[in-house]
N, C-alpha and C positions, 0 to 999 in steps of 0.2 A: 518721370521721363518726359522731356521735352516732346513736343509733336514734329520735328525736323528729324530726332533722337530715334524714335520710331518709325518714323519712315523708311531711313538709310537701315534702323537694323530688317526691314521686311525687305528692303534689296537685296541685303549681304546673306541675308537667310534665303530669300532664294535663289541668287544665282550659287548658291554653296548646291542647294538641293538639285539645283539644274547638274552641276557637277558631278556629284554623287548616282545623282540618275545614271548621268553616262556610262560612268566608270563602273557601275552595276550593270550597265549593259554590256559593257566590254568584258565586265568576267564573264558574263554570263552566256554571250558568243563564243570564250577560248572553251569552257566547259563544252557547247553543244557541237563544237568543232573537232574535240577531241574525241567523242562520241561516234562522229561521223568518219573521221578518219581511221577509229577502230574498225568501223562497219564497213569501210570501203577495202582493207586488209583481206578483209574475213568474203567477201564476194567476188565473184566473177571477173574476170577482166570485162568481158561482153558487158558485164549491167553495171560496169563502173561511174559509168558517164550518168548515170540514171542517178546515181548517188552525190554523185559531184552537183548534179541542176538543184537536188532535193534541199541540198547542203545549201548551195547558195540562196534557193529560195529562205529557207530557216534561217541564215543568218541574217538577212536584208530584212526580215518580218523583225525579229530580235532590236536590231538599230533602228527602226524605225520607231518599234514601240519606247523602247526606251527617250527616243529623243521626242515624243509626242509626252510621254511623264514626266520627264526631264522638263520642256515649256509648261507643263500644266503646274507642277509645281513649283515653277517660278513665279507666273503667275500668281498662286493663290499666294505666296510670301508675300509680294509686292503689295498685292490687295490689301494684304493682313495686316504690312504696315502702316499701309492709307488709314485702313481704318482703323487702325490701333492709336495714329496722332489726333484722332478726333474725342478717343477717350482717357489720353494719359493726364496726368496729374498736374506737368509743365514745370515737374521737379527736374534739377540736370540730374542724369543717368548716374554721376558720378558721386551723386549724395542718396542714392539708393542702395541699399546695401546686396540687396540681391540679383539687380539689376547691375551693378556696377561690378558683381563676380564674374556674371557672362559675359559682359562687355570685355572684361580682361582675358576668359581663354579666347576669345576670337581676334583681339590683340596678338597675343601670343600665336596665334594660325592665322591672320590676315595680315597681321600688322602693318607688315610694309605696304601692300596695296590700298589701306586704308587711309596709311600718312599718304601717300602720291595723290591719293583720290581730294585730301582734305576734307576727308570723312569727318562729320560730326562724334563718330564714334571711335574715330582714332584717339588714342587718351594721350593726354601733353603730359610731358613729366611736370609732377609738382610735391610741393610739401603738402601732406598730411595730416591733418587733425581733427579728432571726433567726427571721424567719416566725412568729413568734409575739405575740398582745396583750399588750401592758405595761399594769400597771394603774397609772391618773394618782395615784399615791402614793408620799411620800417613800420607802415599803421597794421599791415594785415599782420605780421610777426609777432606785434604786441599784444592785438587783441588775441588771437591764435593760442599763445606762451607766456601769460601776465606773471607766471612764477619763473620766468627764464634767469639763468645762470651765464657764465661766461666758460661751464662746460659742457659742450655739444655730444651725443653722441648720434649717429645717422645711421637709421635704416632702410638700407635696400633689399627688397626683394627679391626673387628668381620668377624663371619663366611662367606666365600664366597664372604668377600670384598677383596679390595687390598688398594695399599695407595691413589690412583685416587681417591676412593669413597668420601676420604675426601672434594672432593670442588662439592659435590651431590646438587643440588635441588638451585645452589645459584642463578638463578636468579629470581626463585621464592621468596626467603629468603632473597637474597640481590638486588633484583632486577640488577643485572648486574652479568654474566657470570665470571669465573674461580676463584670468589673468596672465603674465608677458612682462615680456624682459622692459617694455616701455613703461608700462605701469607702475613695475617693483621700483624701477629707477625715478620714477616721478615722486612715488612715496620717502623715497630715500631724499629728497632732495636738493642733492649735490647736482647731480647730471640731469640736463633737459636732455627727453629722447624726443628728436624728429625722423619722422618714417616720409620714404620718399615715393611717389609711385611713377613708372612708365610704362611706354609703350614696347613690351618685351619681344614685339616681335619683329624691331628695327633690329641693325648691326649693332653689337656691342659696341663699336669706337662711335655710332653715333649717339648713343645713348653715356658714353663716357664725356662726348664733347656737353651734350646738355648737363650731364651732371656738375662737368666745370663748372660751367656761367652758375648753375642752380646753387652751386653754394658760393660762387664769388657771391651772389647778389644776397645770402644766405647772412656773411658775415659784414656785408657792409650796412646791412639794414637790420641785425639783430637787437634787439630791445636793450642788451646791456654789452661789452667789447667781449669780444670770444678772446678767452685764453687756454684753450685746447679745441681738440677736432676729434675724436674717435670715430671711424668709418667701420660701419659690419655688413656685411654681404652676403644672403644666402645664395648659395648656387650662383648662377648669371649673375646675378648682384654682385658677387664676391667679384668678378671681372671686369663689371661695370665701374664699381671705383677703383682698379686698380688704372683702367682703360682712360679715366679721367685723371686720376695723377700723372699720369704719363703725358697726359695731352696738356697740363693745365703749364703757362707760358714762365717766364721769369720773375716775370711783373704779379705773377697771380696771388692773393689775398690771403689765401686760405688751404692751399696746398702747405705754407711754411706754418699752418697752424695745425696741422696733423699730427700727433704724438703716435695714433696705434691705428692698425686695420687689422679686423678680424674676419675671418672668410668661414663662412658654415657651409661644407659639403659643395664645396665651390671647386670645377673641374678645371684645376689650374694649366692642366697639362692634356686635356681633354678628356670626354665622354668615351669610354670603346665602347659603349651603347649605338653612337653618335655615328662612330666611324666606322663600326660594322657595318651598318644598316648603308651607310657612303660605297664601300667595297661589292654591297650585293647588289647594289640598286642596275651597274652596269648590265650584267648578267641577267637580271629582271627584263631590262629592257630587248633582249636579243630573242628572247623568246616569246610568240608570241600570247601565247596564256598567259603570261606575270609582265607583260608591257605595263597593262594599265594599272598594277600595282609600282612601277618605277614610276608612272608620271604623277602619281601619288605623292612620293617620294620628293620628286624631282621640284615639286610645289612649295616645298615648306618655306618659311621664312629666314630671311638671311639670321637673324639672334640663331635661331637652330644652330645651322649652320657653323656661328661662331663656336657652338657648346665641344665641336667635333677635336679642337688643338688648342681650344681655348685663347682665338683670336682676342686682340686688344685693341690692334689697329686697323686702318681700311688699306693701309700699303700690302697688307697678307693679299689681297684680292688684289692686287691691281696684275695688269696683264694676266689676268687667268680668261678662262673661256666661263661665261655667263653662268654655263650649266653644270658648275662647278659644284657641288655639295659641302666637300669642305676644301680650306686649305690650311699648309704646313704654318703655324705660327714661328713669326719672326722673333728673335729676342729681345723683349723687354724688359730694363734692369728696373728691380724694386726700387720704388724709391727712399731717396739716402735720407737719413737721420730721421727713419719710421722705425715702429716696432711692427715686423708683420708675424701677425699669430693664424695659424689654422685647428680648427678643427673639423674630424674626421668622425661619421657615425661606420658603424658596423653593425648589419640587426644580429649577427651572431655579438651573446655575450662575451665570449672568449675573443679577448680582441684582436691577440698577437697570432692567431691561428692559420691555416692555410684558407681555409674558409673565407674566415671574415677578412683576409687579403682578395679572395675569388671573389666574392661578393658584397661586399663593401657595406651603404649604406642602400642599395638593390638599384641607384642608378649610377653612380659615382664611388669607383673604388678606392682605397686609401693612396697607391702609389697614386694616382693621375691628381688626386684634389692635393698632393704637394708642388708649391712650385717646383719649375726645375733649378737645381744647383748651377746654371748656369745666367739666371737671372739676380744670381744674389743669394746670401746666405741667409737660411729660417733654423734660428735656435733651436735644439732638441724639444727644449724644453718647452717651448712655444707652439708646439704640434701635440695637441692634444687627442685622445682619442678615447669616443665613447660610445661605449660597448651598449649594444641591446637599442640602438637608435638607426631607426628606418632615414630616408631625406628628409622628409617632411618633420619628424622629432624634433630636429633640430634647429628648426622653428621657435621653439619656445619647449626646452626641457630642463630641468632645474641643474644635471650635472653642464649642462653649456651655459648655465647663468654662473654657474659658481667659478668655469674660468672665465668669465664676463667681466666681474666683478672683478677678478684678480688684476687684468689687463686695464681696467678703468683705475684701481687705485695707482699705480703705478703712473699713470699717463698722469692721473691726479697729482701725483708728487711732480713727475715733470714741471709741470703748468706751474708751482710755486715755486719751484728750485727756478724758473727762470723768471 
């Protein structure tokens, strides 16, 4: 980790803790409040007033102490940072592998404050390989993919992943260690796989727009002429590229080399996770014991946000009121002369059941991760659905590799039929 890398992170560590203190003192006054307000029921009128002074003393004692823990533990972050850049390595954050996990949930829960700030530890979208940034240039692409092909496939992410996540759980799933759908396909040699990473906790239309440029500059500088494009997306991902073909202009490079987009448990039509939690948050606020669980709430990052209706563009937000948690997604037509394929996990085995309709893949249910029929037709047969898979599975499980594969050969014949 660089010594700038660590400093900004003993910032963001402690004014998160300076936060947390608070919001631990403001539960922690509705709790001793409601205490008193029991006790004030249950006495006297006469020795009311005695209770009310007792009250107010205890809750000023309470917000005081908290906001004295609250600076002390900003403080000691800040320190920790100081002197954490005096002993790091001077490696970037981003080629640490464990260092570069953390730095991505606090993407995914700072994000956007992080990009405003031009935080060192805001992460830029970039390509991927051997843990390391490739820069979107014919020399860095070559050294990067010296076996590279002229067919692409691209992976993107979901929230608070990076590109690592992609070989998750494999040896539970492949019974042996580091392996992944990039891997299998590098062995295979046909398809060069590139994994992309960002900052998941921007708007998805702006991480659609970076993903534009990211593979214009993608196929102009690739080592041999791209004659296909496969895009796969988990979760966020799956909206991320669909957010960038929508945005990518007439003139664009690399949208007319798209053949397929495949979306893994990608909330096309939104999160009810997302949007509950949107509906209660009002209600939280009006009370005052669950306030400072709404301003909790009310903090999260716009990607969130987008996860709720499955926003694509920034026109969803415009004229809305700031403190907006989500809004109604506008219609975005797939785009034409793509194959878009979904699949859908279920952790119940029994796929077609009520069940694994109520509970889906445990954050994204089957109905919501279909686009809607009003964006454009998705062949039956192109919704695939696979049973006994949590979110996360789908990451990297062999029945999602094996419609993988199916969707790649295909695009493959495309790419020589023309």
């Amino acid at each position: 980790m660089k010594g700038s890398e660590a400093t900004e992170l003993g910032r963001v560590v402690g004014d998160a803790l300076k936060g947390t203190a608070r919001r631990t003192g403001q539960a922690s006054a509705a709790v001793i409040d409601l205490g008193y307000r029991a006790a004030r029921r249950m006495t006297r009128p006469s020795k009311r007033a005695r209770v009310d002074r007792v009250r107010a003393a205890h809750l000023n004692a309470t917000e005081r102490a908290a906001r004295k823990i609250g600076t002390g533990l900003q403080a000691m972050g800040r320190t920790a940072g100081r002197v954490g850049s005096r002993l790091v390595d001077g490696r970037p954050v981003v080629e640490e592998h464990a260092a570069h996990q953390w730095v991505s949930v606090l993407n995914g829960v700072y994000g956007d404050r992080l990009n405003e700030r031009r935080s060192p530890l805001s992460l830029p979208m970039s390509l991927r390989a051997d843990g390391r940034d490739v820069p979107a240039t014919a020399d860095g692409m070559r050294a990067a993919y010296p076996a590279a092909t002229g067919l692409v496939v691209v992976f993107v992410h979901g929230l608070v992943e990076t590109d690592a996540w992609w070989d998750i759980r494999s040896e539970r799933n492949w019974r042996r260690p580091g392996e992944s759908y990039s891997g299998k396909l590098r062995a295979g040699g046909t398809w060069t796989p590139v994994q992309v990473r960002y900052n998941t906790g921007l708007r998805v239309s702006d991480n659609g727009r970076r993903l534009d440029a990211l593979l214009e500059g993608l196929v102009a500088g690739w080592p041999v002429p791209v004659r296909s494009l496969v895009l796969v997306g988990h979760s966020m991902g799956g909206l991320v590229l669909h957010s960038a073909l929508a945005q990518a202009g007439p003139s664009s490079g690399w949208s007319a080399l798209v053949r397929v987009t495949v979306t893994l448990g990608t909330p096309h039509q939104g999160a009810a996770l997302v949007r509950g939690v949107a509906r209660l948050s009002p209600a939280l606020a009006k009370v005052p014991e669950t306030r400072w669980l709404a301003e909790v709430i009310a903090s999260r990052p716009p990607g969130i946000g987008d996860l709720g209706h499955g926003n694509l563009l920034a026109d969803d937000w415009r004229d809305l009121d700031p403190a907006s948690l989500t809004a109604v997604a506008g219609v975005v037509p797939l785009a034409t002369g793509v194959r878009h394929c979904v699949v859908i996990g279920t952790v119940p085995s029994k796929r077609d059941g009520l069940l694994a309709d109520w509970v889906g893949d445990l954050l994204v249910r089957p109905g919501d991760a279909r686009p809607a029929t009003q964006r454009g037709s998705v062949e039956d047969k192109d919704v695939r659905v696979v049973g006994g898979a949590s979110h996360l599975d789908l990451l990297n499980h062999p029945a999602v590799y094996l419609h993988l594969t199916d969707w790649l050969a295909y695009a493959a014949r495309q790419s020589a039929d023309g």
